[in-house]
C-alpha positions as a Markdown table, in Angstrom:
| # | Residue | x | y | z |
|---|---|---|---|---|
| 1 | Unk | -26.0 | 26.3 | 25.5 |
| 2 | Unk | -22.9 | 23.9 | 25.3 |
| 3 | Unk | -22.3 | 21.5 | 27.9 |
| 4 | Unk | -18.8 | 20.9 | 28.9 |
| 5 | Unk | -17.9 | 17.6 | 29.3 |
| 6 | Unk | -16.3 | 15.9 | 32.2 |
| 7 | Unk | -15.2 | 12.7 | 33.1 |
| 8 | Unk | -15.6 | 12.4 | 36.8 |
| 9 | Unk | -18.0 | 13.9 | 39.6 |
| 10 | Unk | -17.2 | 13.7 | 43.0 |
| 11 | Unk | -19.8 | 15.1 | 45.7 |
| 12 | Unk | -18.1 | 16.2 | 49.0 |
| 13 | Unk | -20.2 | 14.7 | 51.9 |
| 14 | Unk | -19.4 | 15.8 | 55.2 |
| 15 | Unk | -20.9 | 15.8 | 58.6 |
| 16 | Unk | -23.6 | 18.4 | 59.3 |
| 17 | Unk | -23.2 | 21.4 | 61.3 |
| 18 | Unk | -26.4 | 21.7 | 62.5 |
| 19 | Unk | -28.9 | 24.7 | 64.1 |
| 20 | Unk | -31.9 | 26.1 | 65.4 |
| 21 | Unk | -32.9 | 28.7 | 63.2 |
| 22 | Unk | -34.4 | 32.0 | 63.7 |
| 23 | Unk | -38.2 | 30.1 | 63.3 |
| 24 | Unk | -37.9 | 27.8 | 66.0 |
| 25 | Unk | -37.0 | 24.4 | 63.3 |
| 26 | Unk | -33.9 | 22.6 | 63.0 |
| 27 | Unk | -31.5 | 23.2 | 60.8 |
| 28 | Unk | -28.3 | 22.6 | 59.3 |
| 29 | Unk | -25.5 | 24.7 | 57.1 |
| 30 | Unk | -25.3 | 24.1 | 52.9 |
| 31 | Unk | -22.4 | 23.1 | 51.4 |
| 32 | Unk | -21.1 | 25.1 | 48.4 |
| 33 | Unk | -18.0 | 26.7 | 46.7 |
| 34 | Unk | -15.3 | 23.9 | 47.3 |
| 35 | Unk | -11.6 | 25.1 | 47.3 |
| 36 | Unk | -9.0 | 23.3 | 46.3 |
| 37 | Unk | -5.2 | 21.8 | 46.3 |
| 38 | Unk | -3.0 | 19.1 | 45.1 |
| 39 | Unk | 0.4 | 19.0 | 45.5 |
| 40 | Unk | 3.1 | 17.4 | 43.7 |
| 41 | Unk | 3.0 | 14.0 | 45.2 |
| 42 | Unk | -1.1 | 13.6 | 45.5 |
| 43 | Unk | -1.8 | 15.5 | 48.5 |
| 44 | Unk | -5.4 | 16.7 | 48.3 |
| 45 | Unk | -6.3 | 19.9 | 50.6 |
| 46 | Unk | -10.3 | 20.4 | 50.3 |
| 47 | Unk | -11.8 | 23.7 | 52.4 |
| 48 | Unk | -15.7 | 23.5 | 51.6 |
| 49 | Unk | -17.7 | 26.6 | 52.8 |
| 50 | Unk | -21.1 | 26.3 | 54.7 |
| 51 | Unk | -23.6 | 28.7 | 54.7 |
| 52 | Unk | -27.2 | 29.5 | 56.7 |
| 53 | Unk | -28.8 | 30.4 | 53.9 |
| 54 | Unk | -30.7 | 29.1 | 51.0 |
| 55 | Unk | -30.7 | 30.9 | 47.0 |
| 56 | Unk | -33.2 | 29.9 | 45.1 |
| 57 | Unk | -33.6 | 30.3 | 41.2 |
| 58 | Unk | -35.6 | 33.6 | 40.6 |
| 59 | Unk | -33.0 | 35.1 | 42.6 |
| 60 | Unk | -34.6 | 35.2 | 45.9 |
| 61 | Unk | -33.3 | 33.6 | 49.8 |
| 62 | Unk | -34.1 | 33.2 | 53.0 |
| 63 | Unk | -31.1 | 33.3 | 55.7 |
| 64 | Unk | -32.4 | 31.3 | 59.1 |
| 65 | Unk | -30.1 | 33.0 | 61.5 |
| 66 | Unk | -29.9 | 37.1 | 62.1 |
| 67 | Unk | -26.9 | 37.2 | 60.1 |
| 68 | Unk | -25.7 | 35.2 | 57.3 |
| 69 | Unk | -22.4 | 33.1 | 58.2 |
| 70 | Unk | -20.2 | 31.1 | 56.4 |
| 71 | Unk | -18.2 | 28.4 | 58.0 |
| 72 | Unk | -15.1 | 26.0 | 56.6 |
| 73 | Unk | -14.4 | 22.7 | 57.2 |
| 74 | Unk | -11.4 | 21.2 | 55.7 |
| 75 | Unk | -10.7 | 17.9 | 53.9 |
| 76 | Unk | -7.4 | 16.0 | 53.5 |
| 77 | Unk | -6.6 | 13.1 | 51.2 |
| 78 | Unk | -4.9 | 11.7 | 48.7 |
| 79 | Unk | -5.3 | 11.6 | 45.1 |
| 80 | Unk | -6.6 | 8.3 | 43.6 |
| 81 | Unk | -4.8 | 6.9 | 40.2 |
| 82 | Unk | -6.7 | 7.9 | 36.9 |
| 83 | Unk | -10.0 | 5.8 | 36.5 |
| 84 | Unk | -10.6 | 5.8 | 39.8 |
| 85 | Unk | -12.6 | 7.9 | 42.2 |
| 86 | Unk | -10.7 | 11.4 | 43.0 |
| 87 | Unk | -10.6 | 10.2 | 46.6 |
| 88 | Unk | -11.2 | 7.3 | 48.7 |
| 89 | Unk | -14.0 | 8.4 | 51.5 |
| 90 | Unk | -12.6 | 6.5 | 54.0 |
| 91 | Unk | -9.1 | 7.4 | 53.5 |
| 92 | Unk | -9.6 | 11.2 | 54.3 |
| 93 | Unk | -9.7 | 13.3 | 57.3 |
| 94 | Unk | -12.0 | 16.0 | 58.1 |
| 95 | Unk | -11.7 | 19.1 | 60.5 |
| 96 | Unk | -13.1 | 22.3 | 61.5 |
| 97 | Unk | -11.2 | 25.5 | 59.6 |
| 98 | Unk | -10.5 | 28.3 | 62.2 |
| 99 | Unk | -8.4 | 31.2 | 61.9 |
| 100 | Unk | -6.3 | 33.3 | 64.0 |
| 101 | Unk | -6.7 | 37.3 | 63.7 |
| 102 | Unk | -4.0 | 39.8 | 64.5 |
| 103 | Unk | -5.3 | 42.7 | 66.8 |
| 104 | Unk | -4.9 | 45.3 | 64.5 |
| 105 | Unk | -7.4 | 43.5 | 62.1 |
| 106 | Unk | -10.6 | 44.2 | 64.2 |
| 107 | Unk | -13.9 | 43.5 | 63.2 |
| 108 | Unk | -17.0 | 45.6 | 62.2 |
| 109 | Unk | -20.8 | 45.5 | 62.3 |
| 110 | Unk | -22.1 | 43.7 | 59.0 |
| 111 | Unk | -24.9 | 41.4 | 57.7 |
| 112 | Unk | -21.9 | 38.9 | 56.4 |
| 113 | Unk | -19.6 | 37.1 | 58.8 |
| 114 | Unk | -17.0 | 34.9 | 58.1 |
| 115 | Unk | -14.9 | 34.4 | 55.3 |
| 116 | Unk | -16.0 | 33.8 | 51.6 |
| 117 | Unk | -14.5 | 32.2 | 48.3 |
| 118 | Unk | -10.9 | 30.7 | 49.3 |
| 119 | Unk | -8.6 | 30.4 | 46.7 |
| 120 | Unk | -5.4 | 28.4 | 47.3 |
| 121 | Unk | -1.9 | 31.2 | 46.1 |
| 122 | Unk | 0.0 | 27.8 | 46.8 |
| 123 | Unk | 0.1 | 25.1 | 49.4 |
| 124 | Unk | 0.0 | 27.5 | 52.3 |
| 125 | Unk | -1.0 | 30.7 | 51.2 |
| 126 | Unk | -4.6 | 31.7 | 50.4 |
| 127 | Unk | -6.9 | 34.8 | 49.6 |
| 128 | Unk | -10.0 | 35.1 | 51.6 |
| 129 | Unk | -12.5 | 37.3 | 51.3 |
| 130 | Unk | -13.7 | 39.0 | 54.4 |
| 131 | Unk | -16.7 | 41.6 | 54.5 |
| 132 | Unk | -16.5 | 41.8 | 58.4 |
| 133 | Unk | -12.8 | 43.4 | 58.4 |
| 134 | Unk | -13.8 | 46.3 | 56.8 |
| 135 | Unk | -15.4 | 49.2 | 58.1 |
| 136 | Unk | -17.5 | 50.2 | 55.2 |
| 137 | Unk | -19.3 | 46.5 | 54.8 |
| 138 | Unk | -18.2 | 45.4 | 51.5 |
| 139 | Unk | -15.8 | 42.3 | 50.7 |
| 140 | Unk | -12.6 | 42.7 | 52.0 |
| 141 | Unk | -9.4 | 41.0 | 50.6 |
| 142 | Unk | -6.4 | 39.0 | 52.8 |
| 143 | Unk | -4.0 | 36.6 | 52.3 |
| 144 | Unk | -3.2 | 34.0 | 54.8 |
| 145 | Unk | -1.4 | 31.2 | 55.9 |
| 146 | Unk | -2.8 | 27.8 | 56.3 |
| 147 | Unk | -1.4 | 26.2 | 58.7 |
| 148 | Unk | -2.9 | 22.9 | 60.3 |
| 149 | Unk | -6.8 | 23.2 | 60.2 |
| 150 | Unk | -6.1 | 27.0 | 61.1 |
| 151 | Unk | -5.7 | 30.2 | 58.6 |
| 152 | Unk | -3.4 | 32.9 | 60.5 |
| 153 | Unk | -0.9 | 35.7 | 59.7 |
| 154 | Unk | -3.3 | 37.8 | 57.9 |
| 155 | Unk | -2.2 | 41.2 | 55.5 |
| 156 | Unk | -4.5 | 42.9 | 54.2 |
| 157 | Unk | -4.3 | 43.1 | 50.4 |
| 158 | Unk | -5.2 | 46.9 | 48.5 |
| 159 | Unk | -7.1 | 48.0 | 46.9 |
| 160 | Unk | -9.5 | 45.5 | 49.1 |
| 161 | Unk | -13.3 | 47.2 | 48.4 |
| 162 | Unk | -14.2 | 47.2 | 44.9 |
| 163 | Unk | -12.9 | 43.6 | 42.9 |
| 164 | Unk | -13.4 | 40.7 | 45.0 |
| 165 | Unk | -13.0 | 37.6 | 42.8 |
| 166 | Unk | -9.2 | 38.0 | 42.4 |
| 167 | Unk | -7.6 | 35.6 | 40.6 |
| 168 | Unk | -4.2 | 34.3 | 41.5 |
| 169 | Unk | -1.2 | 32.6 | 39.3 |
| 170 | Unk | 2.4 | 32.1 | 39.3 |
| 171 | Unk | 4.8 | 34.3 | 37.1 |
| 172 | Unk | 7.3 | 32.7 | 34.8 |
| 173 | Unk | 9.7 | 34.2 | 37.3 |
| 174 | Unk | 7.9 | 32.3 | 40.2 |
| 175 | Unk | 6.4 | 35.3 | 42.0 |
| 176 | Unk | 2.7 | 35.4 | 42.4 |
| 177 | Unk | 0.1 | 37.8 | 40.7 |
| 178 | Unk | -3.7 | 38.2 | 40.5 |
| 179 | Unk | -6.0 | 38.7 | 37.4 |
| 180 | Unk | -7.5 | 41.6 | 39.8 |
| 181 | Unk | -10.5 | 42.2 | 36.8 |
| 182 | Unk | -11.6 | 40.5 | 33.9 |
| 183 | Unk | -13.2 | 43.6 | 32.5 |
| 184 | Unk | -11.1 | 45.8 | 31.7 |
| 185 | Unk | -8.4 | 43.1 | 32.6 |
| 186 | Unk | -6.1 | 44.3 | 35.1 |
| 187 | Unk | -3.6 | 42.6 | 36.8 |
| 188 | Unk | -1.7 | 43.6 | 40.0 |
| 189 | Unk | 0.8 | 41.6 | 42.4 |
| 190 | Unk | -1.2 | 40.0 | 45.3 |
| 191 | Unk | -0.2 | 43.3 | 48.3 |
| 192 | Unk | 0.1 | 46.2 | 46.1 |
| 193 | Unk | -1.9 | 49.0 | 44.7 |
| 194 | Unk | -0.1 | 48.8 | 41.7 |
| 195 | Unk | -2.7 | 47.9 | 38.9 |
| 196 | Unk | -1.7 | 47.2 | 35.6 |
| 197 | Unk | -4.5 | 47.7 | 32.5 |
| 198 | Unk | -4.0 | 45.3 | 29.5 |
| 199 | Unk | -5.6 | 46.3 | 26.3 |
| 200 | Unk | -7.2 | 43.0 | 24.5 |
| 201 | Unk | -9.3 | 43.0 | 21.1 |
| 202 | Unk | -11.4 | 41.1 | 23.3 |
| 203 | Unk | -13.0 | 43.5 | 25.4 |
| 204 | Unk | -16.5 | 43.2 | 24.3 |
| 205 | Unk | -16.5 | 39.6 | 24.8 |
| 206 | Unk | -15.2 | 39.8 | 28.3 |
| 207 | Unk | -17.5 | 42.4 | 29.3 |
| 208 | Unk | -19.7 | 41.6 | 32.8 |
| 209 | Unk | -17.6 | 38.3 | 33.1 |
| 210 | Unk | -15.9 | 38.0 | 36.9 |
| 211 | Unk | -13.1 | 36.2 | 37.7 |
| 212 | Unk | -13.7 | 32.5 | 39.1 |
| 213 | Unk | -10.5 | 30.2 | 39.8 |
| 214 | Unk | -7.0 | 30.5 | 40.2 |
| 215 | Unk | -5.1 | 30.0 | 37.3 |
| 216 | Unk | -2.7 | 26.9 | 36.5 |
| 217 | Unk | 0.3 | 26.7 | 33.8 |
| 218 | Unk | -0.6 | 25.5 | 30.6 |
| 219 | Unk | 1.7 | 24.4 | 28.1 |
| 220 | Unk | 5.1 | 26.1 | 30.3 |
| 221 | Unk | 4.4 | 29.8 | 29.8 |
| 222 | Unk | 0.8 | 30.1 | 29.6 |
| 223 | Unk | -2.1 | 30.4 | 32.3 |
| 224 | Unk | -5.6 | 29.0 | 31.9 |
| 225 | Unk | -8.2 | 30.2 | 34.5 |
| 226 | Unk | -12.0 | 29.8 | 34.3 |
| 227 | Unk | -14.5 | 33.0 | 34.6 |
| 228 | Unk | -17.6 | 33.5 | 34.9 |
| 229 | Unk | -20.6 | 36.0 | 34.2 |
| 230 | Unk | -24.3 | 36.2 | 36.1 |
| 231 | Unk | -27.5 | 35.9 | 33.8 |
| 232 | Unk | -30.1 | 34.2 | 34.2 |
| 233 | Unk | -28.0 | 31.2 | 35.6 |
| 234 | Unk | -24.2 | 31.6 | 35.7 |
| 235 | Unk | -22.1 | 30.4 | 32.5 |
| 236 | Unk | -18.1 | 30.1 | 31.9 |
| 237 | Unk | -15.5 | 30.5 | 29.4 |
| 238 | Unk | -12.0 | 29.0 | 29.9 |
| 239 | Unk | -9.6 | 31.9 | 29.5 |
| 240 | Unk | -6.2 | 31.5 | 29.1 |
| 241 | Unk | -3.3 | 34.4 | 29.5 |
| 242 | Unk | 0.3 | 35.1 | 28.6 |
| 243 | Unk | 1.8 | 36.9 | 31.5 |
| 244 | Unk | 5.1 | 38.1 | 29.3 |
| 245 | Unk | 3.3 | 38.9 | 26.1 |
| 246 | Unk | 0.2 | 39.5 | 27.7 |
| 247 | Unk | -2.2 | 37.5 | 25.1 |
| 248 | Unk | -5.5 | 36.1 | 26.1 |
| 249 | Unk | -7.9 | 33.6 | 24.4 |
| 250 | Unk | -11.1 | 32.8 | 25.5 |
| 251 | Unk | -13.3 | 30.0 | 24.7 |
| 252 | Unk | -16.9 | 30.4 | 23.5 |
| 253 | Unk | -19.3 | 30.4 | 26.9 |
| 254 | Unk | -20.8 | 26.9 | 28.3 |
| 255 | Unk | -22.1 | 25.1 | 31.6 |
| 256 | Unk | -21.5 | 22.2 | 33.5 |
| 257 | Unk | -24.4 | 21.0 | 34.3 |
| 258 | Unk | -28.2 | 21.2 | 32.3 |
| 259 | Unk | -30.4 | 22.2 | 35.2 |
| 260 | Unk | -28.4 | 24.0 | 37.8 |
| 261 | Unk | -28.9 | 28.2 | 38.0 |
| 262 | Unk | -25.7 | 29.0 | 39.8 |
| 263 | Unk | -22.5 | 26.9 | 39.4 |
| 264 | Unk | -19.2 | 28.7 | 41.1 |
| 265 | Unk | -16.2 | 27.2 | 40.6 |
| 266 | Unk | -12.9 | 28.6 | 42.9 |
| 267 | Unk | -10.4 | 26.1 | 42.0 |
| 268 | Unk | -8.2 | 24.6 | 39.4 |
| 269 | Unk | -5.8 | 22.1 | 39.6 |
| 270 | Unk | -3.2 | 20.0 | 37.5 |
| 271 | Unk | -1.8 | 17.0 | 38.1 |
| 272 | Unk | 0.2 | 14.6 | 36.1 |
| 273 | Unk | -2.0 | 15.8 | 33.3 |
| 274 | Unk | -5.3 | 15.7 | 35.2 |
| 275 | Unk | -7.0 | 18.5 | 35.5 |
| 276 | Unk | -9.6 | 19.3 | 38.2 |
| 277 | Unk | -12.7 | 22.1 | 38.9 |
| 278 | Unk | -13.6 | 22.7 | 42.6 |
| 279 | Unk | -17.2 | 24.3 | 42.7 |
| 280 | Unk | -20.2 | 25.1 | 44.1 |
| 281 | Unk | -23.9 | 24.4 | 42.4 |
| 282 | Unk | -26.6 | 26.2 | 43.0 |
| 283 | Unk | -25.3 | 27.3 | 46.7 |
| 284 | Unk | -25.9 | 24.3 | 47.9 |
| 285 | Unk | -23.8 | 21.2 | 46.5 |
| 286 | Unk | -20.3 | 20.9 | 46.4 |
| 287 | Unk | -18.3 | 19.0 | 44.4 |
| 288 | Unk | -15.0 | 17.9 | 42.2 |
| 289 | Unk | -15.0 | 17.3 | 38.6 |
| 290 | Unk | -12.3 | 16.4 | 36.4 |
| 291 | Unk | -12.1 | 17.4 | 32.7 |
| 292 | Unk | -9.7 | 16.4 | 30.2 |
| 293 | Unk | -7.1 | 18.7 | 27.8 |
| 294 | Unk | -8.2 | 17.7 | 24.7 |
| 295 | Unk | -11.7 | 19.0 | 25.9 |
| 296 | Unk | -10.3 | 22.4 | 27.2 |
| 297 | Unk | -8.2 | 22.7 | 23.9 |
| 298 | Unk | -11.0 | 21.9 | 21.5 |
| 299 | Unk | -13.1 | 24.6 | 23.7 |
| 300 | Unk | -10.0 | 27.2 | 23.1 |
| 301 | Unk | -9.8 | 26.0 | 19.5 |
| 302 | Unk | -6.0 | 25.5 | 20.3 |
């Protein structure tokens, strides 16, 4: 299996949030599944997810509280020049990531609390997934606002129970869309039940694969996202998508790194040329790497 190369790797340390678990020991929540923003002048937004839980390679875990949670904390910073580490560690703050829930948005019995798999619409607005706000259990979809350190003015996004790794991009016109499903690949706008189907010779190819990251513009009208598909560890393909004549390439499949089983990446970002992967590895490491065009373009065969 192909490697993808990449020219930086930054781990994101932060302080432990730490437990007794449900046998008595102390503990503390895993980091994993990074997202991530960068606005136009170098502003770097980070919300890393912690869980109580641990995966381990054939598949099995063991959760040390009654309930699995996840938990956010976010990171701010600024981007460092090209060369140089992505950001300085003693140059960015960290805080807690609450939210704010409207009354009519109540919660419901489940096994999975808290919110899953951010991905950044823009600066302020975000998808989260929520299994807790839905009555039947299964992953719930909302956008929010971020505001601060806190994520508020939830809407519920439809349909909300059967795709939950919806990935978002900008329109030519400037209005924001989700790839809703990779296979078939369906779009839809981010609120609406208004799926649209988009026949591709490559169906085959995308079969099983799941969305994994937003997508960015590349080269004015296109949008390059990454996927991903669950085998015995979980591999990617760069995928890239014409939202007007609704062409999509995909590259051949590969991983980032040679001994991790589960690698989840929920963000891309591009700035002054630099492109950057948010993920998580193996559930329990979370980091920032940064790849180069001429890699993803050799991959595409562009």
């Amino acid at each position: 299996m192909e490697l993808f190369p990449y020219i930086g790797c930054t781990p994101l340390l932060t302080q432990q949030k730490r437990f007794q678990d449900r046998f008595g020991h102390p503990n503390a929540y895993l980091e994993m599944n990074p997202s991530l923003y960068i606005s136009d002048h170098g502003n770097i937004t980070i919300l890393v997810r912690r869980i109580n839980y641990r995966k381990f390679q054939d598949k099995q875990f063991i959760l040390y509280e009654n309930q699995s949670n996840s938990a956010y904390i976010i990171l701010r910073g600024k981007l460092g020049d090209k060369h140089k580490p992505f950001f300085s560690e003693n140059e960015y703050t960290s805080n807690e990531l609450t939210c704010e829930w409207e009354a009519n948005y109540p919660s419901y019995p489940t096994y999975w609390i808290g919110m899953e798999d951010i991905r950044f619409c823009n600066e302020t607005d975000v998808l989260v997934t929520v299994p807790e706000k839905n009555s039947s259990g299964n992953p719930c979809i909302f956008r929010g606002t971020l505001k601060d350190s806190t994520i508020r003015s939830f809407v519920r996004c439809e349909p909300s129970n059967v795709e939950k790794n919806w990935m978002p991009y900008t329109e030519l016109n400037g209005t924001t869309s989700v790839v809703y499903s990779v296979s078939p690949f369906q779009t839809k706008s981010v609120l609406e039940n208004k799926i649209v189907t988009i026949p591709t010779p490559l169906e085959k190819v995308l079969e099983t694969y799941h969305g994994s990251t937003n997508g960015i513009v590349y080269y004015e009208f296109w949008r390059l996202f990454l996927i991903h598909v669950n085998k015995e560890r979980t591999y990617h393909r760069w995928l890239l998508y014409h939202p007007v004549k609704h062409d999509i390439r995909v590259s051949e499949p590969f991983v980032f790194f040679k001994d991790s089983y589960i690698e989840f990446p929920c963000s891309l970002c591009e700035h002054n040329g630099r492109v950057f992967i948010s993920l998580g590895v193996n559930d329990d490491k979370a980091y920032v790497l940064e790849v180069e065009k001429k890699d993803i373009n050799t991959s595409l065969q562009l």
